[in-house]
C-alpha positions in Angstrom: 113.4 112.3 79.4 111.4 109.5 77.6 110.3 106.1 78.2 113.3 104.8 77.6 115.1 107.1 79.2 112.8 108.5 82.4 116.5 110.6 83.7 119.1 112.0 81.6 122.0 110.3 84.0 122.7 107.2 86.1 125.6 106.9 88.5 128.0 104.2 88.2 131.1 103.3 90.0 130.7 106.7 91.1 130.6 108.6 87.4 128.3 110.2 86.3 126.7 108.5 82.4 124.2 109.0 80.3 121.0 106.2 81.1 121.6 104.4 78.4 125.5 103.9 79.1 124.7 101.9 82.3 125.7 98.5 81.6 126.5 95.0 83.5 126.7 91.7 81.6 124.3 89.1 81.2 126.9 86.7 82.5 127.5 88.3 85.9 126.5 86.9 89.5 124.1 89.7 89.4 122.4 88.5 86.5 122.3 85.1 86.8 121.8 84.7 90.6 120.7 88.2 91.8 123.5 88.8 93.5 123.0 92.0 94.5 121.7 94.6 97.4 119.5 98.1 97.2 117.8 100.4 98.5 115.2 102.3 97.4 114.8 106.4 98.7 112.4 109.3 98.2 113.4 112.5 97.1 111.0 115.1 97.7 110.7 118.1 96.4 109.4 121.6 98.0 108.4 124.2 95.9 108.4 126.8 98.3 111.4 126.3 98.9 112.8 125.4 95.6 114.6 122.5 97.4 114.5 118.7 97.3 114.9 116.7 100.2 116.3 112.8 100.7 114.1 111.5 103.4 116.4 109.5 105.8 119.6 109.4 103.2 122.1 108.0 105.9 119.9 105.7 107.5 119.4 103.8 104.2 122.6 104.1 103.2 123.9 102.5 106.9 121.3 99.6 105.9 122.9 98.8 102.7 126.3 98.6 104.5 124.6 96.4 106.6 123.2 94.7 103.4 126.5 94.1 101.9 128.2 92.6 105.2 125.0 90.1 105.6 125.5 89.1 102.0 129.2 88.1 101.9 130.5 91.3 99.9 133.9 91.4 99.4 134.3 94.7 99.9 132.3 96.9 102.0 131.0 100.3 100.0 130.9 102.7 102.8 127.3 104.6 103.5 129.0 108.0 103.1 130.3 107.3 99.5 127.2 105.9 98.5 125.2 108.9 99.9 127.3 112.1 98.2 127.5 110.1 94.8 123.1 110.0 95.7 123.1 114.1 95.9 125.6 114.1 92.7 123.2 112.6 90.5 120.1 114.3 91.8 121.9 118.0 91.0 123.5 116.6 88.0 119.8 115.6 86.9 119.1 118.9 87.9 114.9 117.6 89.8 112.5 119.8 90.0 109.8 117.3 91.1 109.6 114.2 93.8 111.5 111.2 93.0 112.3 107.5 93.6 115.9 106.8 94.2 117.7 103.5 93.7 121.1 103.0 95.3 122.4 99.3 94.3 125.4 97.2 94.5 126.1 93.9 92.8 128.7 91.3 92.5 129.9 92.0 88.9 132.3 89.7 86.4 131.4 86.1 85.2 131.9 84.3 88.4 129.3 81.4 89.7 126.8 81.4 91.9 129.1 81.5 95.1 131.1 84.0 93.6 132.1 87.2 95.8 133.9 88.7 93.2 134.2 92.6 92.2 131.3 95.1 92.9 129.6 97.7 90.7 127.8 100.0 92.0 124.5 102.0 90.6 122.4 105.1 91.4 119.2 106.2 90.2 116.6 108.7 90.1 113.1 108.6 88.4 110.2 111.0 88.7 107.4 109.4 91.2 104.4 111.4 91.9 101.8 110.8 94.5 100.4 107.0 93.1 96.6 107.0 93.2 96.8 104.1 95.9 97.9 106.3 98.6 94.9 108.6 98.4 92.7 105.9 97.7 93.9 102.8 99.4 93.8 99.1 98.0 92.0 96.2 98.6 94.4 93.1 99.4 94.1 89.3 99.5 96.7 87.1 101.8 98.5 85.8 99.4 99.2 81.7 99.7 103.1 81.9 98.7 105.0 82.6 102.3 107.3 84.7 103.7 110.5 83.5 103.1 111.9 82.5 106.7 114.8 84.8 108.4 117.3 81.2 108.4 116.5 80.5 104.8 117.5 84.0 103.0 117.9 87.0 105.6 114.4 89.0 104.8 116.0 92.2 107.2 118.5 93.0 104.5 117.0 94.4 101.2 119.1 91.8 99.3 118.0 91.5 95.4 116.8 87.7 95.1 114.6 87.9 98.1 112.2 90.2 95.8 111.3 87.1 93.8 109.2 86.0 97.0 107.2 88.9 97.1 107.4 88.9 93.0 105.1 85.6 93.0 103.0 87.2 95.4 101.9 90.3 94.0 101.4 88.0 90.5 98.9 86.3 91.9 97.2 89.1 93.7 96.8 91.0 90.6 95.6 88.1 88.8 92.8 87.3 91.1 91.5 91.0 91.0 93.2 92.6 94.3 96.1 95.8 94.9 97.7 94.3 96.8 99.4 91.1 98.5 99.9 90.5 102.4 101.9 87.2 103.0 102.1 85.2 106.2 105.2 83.5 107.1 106.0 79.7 107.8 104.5 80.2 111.3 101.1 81.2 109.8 102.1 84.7 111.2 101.7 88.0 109.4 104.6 88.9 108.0 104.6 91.8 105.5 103.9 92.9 101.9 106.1 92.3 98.8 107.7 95.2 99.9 106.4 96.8 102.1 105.2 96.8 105.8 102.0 96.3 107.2 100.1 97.7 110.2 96.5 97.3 111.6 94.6 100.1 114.1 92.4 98.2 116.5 90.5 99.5 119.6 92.7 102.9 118.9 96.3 100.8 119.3 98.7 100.7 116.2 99.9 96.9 115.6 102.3 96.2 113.3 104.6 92.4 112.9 107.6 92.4 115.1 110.9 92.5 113.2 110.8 88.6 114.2 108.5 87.8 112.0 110.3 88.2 109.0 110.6 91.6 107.8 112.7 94.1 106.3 114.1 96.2 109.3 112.0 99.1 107.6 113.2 102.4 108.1 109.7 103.8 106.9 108.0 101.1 109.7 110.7 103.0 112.1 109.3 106.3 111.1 105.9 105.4 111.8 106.4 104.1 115.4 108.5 107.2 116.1 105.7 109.2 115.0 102.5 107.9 116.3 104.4 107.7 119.9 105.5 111.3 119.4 102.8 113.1 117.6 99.6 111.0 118.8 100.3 109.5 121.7 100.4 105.9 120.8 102.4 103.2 121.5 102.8 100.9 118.6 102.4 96.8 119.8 105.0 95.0 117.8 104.7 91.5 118.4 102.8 88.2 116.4 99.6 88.4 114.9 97.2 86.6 113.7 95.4 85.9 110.3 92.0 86.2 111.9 92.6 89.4 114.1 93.8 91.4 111.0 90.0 90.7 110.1 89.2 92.7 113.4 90.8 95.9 112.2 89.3 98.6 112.4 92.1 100.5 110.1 94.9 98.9 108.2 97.8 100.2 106.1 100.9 98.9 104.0 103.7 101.3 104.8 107.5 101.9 103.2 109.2 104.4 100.7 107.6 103.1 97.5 104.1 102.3 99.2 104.6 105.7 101.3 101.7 105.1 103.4 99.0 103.2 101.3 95.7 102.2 103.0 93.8 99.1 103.0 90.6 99.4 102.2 89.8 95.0 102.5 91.0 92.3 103.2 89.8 89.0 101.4 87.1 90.8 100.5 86.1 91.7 103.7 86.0 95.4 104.4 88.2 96.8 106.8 86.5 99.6 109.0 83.9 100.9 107.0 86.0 100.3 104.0 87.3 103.6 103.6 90.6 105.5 104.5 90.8 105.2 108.3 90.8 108.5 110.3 93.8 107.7 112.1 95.6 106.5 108.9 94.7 110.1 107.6 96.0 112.2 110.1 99.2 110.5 109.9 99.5 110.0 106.3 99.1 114.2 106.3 102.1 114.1 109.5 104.2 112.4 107.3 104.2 114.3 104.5 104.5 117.5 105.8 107.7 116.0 107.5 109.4 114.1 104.7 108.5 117.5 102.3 109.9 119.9 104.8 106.8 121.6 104.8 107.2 121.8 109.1 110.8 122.4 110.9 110.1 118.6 113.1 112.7 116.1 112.1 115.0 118.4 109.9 117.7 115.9 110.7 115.9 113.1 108.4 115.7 115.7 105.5 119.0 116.2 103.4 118.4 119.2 100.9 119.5 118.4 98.2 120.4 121.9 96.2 121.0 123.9 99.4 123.8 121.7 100.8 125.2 122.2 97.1 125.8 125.8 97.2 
């Protein structure tokens, strides 16, 4: 693998190619208009066990289905085909390490904007090892570009040219010194990250945005409320809040599969906590990745092996 190539294969239309034989033209919907859908999964691997595992593999794949309908697809590419072409590339690429997946689909040909032409469909796997922010956590500024609203482009569906939003965000964040953006939506609500979801820990009780307020349906968010009810006890409050009570937190953290679970050290500049990883953001940062690696039994049925179910 080099820098041009980080895998030795891509899937496409459901063959198998060398990276560099992955092509769509500049002329397509895709292209012009970012007419397409995604989803992005984890692959992690256990070396104990000599096994990768796909953390929640049908789930996304049921959401880009879902993806494809919101968008206007012409034809539906069904979460089961989409998933075994997934575990085909990761043995054909033959992992030995955790990875990022990318599962996509976009409207191909030369049509026009409107256009709900002909599909083509891409996989892909890249090495991803624990980023620094997760350990460390980031400081972030709310950002003054806004959520895009649910009735102008539908933010629950991981649809490619809603990314731009969050795009302009995380620009702007990085150019005025912070990790990380959190945008507000239209209501002056918190909404989320550029992509990825955002919770705050006051007075002991998890608060995250409700789904209402803008956000990807998160299947990582999902996770997260699952757990905390299950493992510590704690109902998670989804519901509206506030650009001043996020100031109030006593722990904070941005949460999905690229962003894992990625604390917040400040916010505007103002500390959250005592500006260090909360304790609570911690223990559940160490739950999760002792599920997702496979590391404890919990939850097998999120885990997909990857090698394993390939014998």
């Amino acid at each position: 693998m080099t820098a041009d190539a980080p895998a030795p294969f891509i899937s496409t239309n459901g063959k198998i190619v060398p990276w560099a034989d992955a092509k769509i033209h500049a002329f397509s919907p895709a292209v012009k208009y970012g007419a397409g859908v995604f989803e992005g999964i984890r692959g992690y691997w256990n070396d104990d066990r000599q096994d990768m595992y796909v953390f929640r593999l049908r789930e996304h794949m049921k959401r880009l289905e879902y993806s494809q309908k919101v968008m206007g697809f012409e034809r539906i590419i069904d979460a089961e085909t989409m998933a075994d072409q997934t575990l085909e590339l990761l043995r054909a690429c033959a992992f030995r390490e955790t990875v990022h997946i990318r599962s996509a689909i976009v409207v191909d040909g030369e049509g026009e904007s409107g256009a709900i032409g002909p599909t083509c469909t891409f996989i892909t796997a890249v090495p991803r090892p624990l980023p620094k922010n997760v350990t460390d956590g980031v400081e972030a500024q709310v950002s003054s570009w806004q959520r895009i609203p649910d009735n102008a482009m539908p933010m629950r569906v991981k649809a490619n040219a809603n990314y731009n939003n969050g795009r302009l965000a995380a620009i702007q964040a990085k150019r005025d010194g912070y990790g990380a953006a959190l945008m507000l939506n239209t209501r002056g609500k918190v909404s989320e990250g550029p992509g990825m979801c955002f919770f705050i820990i006051r007075n002991g009780r998890p608060i995250t945005p409700s789904t209402s307020n803008d956000i990807l349906e998160s299947i990582t968010r999902e996770t997260l409320i699952q757990m905390l009810a299950d493992d510590f006890g704690l109902k998670t409050d989804e519901r509206d809040v506030d650009r001043s009570e996020i100031y109030a937190a006593d722990e904070a953290f941005f949460c999905g599969t690229g962003w894992e679970i990625t604390p917040v050290r400040s916010i505007d500049r103002l500390p959250v906590g005592d500006g260090g990883v909360g304790t609570l953001t911690k223990k559940l940062q160490d739950r999760y990745f002792a599920v997702v690696t496979g590391t404890v039994a919990d939850h097998a049925d999120w885990r997909t092996p990857v090698y394993q179910a390939g014998d």
